[in-house]
TORKOL-770753 format. One record per residue (C-alpha): x, y, z. Coordinates in Angstrom, 3 decimals, always signed. Example, Ala and Ser with C-alpha at 12.3 -4.5 7.8 and 13.67 -1.06 7.14 Angstrom:
<rec><u>+12.300</u><v>-4.500</v><w>+7.800</w></rec>
<rec><u>+13.670</u><v>-1.060</v><w>+7.140</w></rec>
END
This chain:
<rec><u>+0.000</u><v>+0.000</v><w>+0.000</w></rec>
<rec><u>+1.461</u><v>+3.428</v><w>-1.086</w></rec>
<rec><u>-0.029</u><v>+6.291</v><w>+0.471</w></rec>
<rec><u>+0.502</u><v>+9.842</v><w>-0.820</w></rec>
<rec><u>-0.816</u><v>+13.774</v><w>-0.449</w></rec>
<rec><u>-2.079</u><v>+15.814</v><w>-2.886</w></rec>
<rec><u>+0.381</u><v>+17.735</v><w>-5.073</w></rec>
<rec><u>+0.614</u><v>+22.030</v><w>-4.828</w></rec>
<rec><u>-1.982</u><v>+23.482</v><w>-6.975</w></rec>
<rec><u>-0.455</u><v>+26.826</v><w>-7.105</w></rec>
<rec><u>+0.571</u><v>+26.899</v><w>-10.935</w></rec>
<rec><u>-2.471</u><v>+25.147</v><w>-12.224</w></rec>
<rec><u>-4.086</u><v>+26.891</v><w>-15.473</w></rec>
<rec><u>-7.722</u><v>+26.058</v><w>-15.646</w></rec>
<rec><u>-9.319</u><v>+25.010</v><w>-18.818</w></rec>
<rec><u>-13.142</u><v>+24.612</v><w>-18.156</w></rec>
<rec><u>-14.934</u><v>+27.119</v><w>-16.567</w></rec>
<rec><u>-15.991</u><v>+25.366</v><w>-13.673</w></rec>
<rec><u>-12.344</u><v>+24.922</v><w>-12.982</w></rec>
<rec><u>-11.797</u><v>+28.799</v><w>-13.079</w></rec>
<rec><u>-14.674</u><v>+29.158</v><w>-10.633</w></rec>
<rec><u>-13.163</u><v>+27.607</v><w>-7.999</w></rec>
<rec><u>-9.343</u><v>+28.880</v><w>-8.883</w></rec>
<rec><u>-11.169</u><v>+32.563</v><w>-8.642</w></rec>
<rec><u>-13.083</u><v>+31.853</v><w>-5.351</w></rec>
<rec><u>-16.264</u><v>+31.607</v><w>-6.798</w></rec>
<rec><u>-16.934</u><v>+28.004</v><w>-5.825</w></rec>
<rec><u>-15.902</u><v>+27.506</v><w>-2.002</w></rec>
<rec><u>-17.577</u><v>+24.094</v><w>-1.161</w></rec>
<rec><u>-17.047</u><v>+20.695</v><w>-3.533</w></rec>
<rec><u>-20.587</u><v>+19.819</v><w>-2.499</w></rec>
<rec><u>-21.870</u><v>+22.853</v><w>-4.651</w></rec>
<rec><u>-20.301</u><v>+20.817</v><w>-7.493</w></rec>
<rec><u>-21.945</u><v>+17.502</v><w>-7.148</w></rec>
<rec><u>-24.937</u><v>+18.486</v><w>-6.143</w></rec>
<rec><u>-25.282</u><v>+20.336</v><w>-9.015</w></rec>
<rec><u>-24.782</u><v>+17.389</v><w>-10.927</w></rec>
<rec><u>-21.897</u><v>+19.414</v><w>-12.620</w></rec>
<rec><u>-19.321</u><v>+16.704</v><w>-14.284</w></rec>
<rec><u>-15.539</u><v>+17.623</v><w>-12.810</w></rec>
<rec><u>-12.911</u><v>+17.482</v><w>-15.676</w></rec>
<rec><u>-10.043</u><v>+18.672</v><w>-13.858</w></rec>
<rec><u>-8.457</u><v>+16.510</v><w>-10.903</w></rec>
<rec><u>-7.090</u><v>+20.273</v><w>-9.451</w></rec>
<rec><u>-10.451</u><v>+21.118</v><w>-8.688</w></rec>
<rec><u>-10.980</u><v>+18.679</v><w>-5.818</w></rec>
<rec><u>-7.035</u><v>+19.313</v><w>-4.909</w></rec>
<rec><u>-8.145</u><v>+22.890</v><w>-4.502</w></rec>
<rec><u>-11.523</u><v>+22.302</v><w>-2.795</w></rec>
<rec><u>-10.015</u><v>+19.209</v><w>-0.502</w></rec>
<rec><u>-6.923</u><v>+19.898</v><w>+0.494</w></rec>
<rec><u>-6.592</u><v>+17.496</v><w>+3.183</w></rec>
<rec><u>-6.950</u><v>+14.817</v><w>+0.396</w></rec>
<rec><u>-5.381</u><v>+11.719</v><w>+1.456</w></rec>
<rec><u>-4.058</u><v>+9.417</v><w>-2.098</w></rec>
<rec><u>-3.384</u><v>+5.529</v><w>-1.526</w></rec>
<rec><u>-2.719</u><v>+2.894</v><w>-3.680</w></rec>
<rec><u>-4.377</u><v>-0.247</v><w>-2.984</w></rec>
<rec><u>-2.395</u><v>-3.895</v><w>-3.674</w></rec>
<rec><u>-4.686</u><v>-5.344</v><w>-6.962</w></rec>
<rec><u>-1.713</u><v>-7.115</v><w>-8.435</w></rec>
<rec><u>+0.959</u><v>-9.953</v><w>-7.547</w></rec>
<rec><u>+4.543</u><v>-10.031</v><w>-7.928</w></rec>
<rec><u>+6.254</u><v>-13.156</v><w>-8.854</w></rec>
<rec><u>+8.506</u><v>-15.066</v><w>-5.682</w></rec>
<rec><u>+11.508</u><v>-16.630</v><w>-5.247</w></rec>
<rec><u>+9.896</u><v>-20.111</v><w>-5.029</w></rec>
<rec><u>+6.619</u><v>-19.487</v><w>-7.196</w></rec>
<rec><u>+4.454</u><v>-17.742</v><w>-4.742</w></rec>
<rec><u>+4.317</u><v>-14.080</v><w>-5.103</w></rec>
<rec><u>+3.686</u><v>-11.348</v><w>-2.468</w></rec>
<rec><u>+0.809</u><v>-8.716</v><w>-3.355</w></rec>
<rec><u>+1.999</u><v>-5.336</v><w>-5.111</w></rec>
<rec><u>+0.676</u><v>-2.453</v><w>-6.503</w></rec>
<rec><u>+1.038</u><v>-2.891</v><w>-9.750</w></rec>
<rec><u>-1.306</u><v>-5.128</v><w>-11.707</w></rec>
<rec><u>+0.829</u><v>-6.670</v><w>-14.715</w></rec>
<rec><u>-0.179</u><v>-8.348</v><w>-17.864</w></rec>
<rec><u>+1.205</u><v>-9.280</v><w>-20.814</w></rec>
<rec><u>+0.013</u><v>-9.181</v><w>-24.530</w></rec>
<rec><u>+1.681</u><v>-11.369</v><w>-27.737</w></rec>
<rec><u>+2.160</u><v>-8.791</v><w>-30.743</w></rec>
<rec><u>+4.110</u><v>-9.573</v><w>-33.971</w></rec>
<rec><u>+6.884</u><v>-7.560</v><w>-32.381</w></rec>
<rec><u>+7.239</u><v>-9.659</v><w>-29.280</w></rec>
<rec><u>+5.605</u><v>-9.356</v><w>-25.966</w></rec>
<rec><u>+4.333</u><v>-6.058</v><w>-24.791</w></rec>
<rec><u>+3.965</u><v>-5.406</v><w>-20.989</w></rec>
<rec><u>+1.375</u><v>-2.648</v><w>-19.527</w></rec>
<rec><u>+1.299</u><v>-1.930</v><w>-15.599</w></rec>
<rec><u>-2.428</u><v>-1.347</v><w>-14.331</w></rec>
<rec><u>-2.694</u><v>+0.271</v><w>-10.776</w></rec>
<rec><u>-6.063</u><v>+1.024</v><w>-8.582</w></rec>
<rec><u>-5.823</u><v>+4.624</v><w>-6.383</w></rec>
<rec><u>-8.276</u><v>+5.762</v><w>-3.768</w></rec>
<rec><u>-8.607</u><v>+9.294</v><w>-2.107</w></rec>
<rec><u>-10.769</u><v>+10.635</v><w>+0.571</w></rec>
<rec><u>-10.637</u><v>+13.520</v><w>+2.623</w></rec>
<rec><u>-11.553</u><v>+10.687</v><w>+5.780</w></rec>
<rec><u>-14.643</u><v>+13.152</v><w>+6.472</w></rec>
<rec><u>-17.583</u><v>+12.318</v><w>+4.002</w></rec>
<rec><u>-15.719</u><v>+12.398</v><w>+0.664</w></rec>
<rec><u>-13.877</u><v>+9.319</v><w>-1.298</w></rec>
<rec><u>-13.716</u><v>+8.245</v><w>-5.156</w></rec>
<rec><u>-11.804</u><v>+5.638</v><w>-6.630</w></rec>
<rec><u>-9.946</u><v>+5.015</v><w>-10.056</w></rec>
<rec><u>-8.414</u><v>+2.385</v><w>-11.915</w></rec>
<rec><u>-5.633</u><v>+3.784</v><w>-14.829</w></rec>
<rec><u>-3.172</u><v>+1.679</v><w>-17.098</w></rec>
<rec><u>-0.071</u><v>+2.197</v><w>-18.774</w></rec>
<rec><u>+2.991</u><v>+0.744</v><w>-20.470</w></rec>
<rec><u>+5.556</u><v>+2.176</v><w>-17.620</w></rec>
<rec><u>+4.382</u><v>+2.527</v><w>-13.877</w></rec>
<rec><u>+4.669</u><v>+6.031</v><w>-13.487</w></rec>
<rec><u>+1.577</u><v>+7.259</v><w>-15.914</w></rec>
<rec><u>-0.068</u><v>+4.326</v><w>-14.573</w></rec>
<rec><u>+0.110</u><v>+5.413</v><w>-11.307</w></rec>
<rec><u>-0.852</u><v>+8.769</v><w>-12.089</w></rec>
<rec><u>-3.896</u><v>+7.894</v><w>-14.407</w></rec>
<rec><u>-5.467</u><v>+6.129</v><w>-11.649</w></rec>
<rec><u>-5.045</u><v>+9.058</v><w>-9.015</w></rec>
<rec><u>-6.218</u><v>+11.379</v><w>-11.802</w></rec>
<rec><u>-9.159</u><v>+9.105</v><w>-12.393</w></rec>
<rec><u>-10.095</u><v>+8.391</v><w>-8.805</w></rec>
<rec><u>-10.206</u><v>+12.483</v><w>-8.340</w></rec>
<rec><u>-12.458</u><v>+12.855</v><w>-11.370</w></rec>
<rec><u>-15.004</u><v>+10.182</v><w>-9.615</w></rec>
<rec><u>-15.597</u><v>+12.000</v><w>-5.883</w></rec>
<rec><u>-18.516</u><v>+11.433</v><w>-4.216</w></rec>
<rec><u>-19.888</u><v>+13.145</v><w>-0.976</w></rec>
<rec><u>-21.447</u><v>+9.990</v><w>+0.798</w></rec>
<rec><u>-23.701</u><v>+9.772</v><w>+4.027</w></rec>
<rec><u>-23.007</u><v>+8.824</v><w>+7.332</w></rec>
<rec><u>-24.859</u><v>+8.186</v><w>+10.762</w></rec>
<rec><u>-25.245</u><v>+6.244</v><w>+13.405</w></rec>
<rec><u>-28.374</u><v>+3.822</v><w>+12.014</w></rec>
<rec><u>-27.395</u><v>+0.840</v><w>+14.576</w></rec>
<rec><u>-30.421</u><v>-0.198</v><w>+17.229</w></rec>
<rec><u>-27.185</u><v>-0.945</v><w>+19.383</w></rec>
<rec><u>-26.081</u><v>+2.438</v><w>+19.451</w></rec>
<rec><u>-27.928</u><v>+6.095</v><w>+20.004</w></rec>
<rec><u>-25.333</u><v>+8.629</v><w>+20.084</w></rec>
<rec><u>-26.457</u><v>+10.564</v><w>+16.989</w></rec>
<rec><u>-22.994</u><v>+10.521</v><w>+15.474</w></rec>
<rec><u>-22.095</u><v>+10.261</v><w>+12.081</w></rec>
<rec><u>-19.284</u><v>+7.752</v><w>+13.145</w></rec>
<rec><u>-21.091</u><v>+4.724</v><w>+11.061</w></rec>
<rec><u>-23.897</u><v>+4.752</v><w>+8.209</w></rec>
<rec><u>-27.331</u><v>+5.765</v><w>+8.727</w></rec>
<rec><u>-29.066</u><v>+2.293</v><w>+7.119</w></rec>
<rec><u>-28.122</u><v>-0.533</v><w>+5.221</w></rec>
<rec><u>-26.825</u><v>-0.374</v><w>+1.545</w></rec>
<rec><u>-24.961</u><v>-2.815</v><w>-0.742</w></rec>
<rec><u>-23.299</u><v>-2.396</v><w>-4.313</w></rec>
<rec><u>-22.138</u><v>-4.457</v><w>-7.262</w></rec>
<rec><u>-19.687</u><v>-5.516</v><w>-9.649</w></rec>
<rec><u>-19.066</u><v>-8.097</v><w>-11.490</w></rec>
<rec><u>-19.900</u><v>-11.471</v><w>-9.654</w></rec>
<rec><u>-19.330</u><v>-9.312</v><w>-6.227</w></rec>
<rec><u>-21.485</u><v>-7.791</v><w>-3.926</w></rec>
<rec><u>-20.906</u><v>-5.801</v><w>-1.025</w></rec>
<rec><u>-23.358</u><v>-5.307</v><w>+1.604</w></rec>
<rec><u>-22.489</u><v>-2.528</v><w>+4.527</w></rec>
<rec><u>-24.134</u><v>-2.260</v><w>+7.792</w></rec>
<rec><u>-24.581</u><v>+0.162</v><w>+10.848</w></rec>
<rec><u>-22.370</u><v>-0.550</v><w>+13.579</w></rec>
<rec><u>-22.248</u><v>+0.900</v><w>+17.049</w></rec>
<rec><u>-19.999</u><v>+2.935</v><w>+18.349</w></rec>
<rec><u>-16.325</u><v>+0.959</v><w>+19.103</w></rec>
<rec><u>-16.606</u><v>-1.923</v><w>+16.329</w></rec>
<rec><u>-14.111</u><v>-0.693</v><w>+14.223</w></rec>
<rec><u>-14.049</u><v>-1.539</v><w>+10.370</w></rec>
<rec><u>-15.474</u><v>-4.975</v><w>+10.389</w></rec>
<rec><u>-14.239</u><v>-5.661</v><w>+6.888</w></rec>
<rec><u>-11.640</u><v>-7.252</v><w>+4.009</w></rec>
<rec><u>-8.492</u><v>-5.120</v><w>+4.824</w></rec>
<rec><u>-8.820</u><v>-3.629</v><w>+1.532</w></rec>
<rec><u>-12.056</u><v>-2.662</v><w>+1.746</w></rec>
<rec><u>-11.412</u><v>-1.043</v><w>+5.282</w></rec>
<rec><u>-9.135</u><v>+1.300</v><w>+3.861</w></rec>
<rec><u>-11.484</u><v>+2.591</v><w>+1.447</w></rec>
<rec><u>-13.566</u><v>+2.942</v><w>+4.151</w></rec>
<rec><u>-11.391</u><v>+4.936</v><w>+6.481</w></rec>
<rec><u>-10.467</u><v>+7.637</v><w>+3.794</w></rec>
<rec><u>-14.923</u><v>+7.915</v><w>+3.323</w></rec>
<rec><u>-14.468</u><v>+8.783</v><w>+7.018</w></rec>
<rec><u>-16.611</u><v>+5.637</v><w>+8.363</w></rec>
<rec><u>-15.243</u><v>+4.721</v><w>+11.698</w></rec>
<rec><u>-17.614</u><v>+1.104</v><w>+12.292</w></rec>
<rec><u>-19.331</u><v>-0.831</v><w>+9.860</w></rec>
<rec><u>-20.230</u><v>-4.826</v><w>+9.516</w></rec>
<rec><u>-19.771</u><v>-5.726</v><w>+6.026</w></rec>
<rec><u>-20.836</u><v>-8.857</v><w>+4.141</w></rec>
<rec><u>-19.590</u><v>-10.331</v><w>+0.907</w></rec>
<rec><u>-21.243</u><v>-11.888</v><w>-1.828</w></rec>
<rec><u>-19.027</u><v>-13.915</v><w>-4.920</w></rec>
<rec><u>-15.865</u><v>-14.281</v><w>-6.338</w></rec>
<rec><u>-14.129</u><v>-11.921</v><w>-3.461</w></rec>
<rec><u>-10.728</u><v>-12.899</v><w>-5.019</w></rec>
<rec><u>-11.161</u><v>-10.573</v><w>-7.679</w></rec>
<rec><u>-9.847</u><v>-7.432</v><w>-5.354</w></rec>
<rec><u>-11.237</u><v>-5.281</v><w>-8.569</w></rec>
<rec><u>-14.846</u><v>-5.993</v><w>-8.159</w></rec>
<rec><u>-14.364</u><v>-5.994</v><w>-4.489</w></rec>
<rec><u>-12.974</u><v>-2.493</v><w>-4.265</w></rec>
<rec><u>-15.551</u><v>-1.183</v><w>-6.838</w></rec>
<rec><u>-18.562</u><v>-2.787</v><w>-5.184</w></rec>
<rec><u>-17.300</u><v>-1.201</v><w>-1.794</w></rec>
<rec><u>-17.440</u><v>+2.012</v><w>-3.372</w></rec>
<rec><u>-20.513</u><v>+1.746</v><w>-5.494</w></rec>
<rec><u>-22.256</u><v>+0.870</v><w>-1.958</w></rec>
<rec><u>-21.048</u><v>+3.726</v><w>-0.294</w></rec>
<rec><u>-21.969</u><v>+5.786</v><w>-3.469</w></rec>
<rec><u>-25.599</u><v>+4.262</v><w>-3.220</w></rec>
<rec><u>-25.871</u><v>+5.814</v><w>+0.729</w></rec>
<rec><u>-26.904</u><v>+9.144</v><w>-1.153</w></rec>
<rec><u>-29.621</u><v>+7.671</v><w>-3.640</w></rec>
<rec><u>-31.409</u><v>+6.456</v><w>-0.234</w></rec>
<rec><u>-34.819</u><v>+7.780</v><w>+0.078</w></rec>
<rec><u>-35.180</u><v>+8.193</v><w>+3.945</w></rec>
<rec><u>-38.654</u><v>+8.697</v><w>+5.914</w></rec>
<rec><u>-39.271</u><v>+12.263</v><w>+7.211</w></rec>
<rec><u>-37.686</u><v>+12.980</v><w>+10.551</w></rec>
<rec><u>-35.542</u><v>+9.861</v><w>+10.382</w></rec>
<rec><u>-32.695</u><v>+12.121</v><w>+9.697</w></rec>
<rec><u>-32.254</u><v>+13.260</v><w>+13.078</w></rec>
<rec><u>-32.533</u><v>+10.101</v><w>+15.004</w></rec>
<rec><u>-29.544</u><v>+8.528</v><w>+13.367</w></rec>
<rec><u>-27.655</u><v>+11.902</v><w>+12.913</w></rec>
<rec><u>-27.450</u><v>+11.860</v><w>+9.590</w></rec>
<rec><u>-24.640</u><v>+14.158</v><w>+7.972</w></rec>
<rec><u>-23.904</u><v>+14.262</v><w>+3.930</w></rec>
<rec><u>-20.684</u><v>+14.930</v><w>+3.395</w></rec>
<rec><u>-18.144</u><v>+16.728</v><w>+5.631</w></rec>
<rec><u>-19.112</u><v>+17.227</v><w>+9.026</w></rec>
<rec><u>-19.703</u><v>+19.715</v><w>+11.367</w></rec>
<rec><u>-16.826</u><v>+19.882</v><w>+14.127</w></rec>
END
């Protein structure tokens, strides 16, 4: 696991006008963005807007071992016959979150591992989402938003990923990989359950995300806000 801050922001040039918005003060709050429904072309604009951003880079591959086991990496390796030989491209998967209500995810490819890297931090900046938190356990009334409000699952491929409230002190109950994207959405305890073919960290990554994306599309009853605490995005301290 690599884990890495946002770069300075200081000599970016915007090219879309939403992006000069926000370099000109305009646009204060990233939630004004995606609520807006407003499509973010320009990984600078969350760097500017969260700049507590916290980048990791989350094992998906394997590297070979000494004795034919390998160890888990990175970097996500495969190989391709062409009429010139074998080519070789390096895949890598980045998440960021701001640990407080805001995370996105991004997968990016390349022949070297550098521009890899960097197209999947690019890419996971591109695809922030503000997500919902609470404190929806029956075990648990403290009206926090240390947990989710309710339960919520997501999908991809053959995997599904279920989340559930938690009371206060359980920790991430969850695949280690899964935890981490967790901890940068700022969810302190959660019980998660897995459906599928888990192995395939991909779809498990992307259906932990797609659940905690689905938190928002909730419809919740009237007045059920304030008994679980509910808080969109960052929160209040």
């Amino acid at each position: 696991m690599a884990v890495m801050k946002s770069n300075s922001i200081e000599d970016w040039i915007p090219k879309t006008e939403l992006g000069r918005r926000v370099k000109s003060g305009e646009i204060k709050d990233i939630s004004e963005i995606l609520d807006s429904g407003s499509k973010i072309l320009e990984p600078e604009i969350v760097d500017k807007l969260l700049p507590d951003l916290t980048v990791e880079l989350i094992e998906v591959g394997q590297s070979k071992g000494k004795f034919g086991g390998g160890k888990e990496s990175i970097w996500k390796q495969t190989q391709k016959k062409t009429s010139e030989g074998n080519t070789i491209k390096f895949s890598a998967f980045a998440a960021v979150g701001n640990k407080d209500g805001y995370v996105g995810v991004g997968f990016g490819g390349a022949k070297e591992t550098v521009p890899a890297r960097e197209k999947a931090i690019r890419t996971a900046k591109l695809n922030i989402v503000k997500i919902r938190r609470g404190c929806g356990s029956w075990a648990c009334d403290c009206r926090t938003p240390h947990s989710i409000p309710y339960k919520i699952s997501g999908k991809s491929g053959s995997v599904k990923v279920e989340l559930s409230p938690a009371p206060r002190g359980t920790g991430l109950k969850s695949e280690r990989k899964c935890g981490i994207l967790l901890g940068l959405a700022g969810v302190k305890d959660v019980y998660t359950r897995t459906e599928g073919i888990t192995a395939t960290k991909l779809n498990l990554l992307k259906a932990c995300y797609y659940a905690l994306k689905n938190l928002t599309t909730f419809k919740m009853k009237e007045g059920s806000e304030k008994e679980v605490g509910l808080v969109e995005g960052k929160a209040e301290h």
